[in-house]
C-alpha positions in Angstrom: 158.0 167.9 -58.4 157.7 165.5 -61.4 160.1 166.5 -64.7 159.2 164.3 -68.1 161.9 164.7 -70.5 161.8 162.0 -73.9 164.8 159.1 -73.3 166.1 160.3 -76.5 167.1 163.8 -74.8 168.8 162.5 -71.9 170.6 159.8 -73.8 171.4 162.8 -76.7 172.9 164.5 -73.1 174.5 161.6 -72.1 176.1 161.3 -75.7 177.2 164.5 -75.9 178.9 164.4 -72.8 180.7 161.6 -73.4 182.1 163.4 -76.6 182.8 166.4 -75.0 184.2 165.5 -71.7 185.4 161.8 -72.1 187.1 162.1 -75.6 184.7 159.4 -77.5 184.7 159.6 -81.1 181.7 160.3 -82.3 181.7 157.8 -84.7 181.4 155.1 -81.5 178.4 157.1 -80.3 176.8 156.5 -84.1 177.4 153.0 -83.8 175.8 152.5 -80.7 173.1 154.2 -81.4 172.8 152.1 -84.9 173.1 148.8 -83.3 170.9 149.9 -80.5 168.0 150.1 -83.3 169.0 147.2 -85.1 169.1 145.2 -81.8 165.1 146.7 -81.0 164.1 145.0 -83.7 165.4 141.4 -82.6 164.1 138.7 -80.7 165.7 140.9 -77.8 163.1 143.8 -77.9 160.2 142.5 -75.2 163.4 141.6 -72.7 164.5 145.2 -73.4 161.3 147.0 -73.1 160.7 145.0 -69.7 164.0 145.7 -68.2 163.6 149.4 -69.0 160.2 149.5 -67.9 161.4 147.7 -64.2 164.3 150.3 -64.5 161.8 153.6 -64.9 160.0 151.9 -61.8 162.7 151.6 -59.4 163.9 155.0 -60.3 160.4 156.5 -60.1 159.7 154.3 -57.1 156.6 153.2 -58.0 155.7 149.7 -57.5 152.8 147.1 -59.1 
């Protein structure tokens, strides 16, 4: 069985449980998530996109 959510869904999930359950402020999980789109549109992004696109793979377990 294959399940697609968006990123952005399960890293919302992942944000709100580190609020709710870890005790981050939710200010921290802002600024993450601000840097995270400033840093996409460095020098940075192709490394970025590559290493999550190799990530996705390995989970997935599907192999060029």
């Amino acid at each position: 069985m294959t399940v697609s959510l968006p990123l952005v869904f399960v890293l919302g999930l992942f944000a709100w449980g580190a609020v709710k359950f870890l005790g981050v402020r939710t200010w921290v999980v802002v600024l993450i998530a601000v840097f995270g789109f400033w840093l996409s549109h460095t020098f940075m992004a192709p490394a970025i996109e590559s290493g999550t696109r190799s990530g996705v793979d390995v989970i997935n377990g599907s192999h060029d």
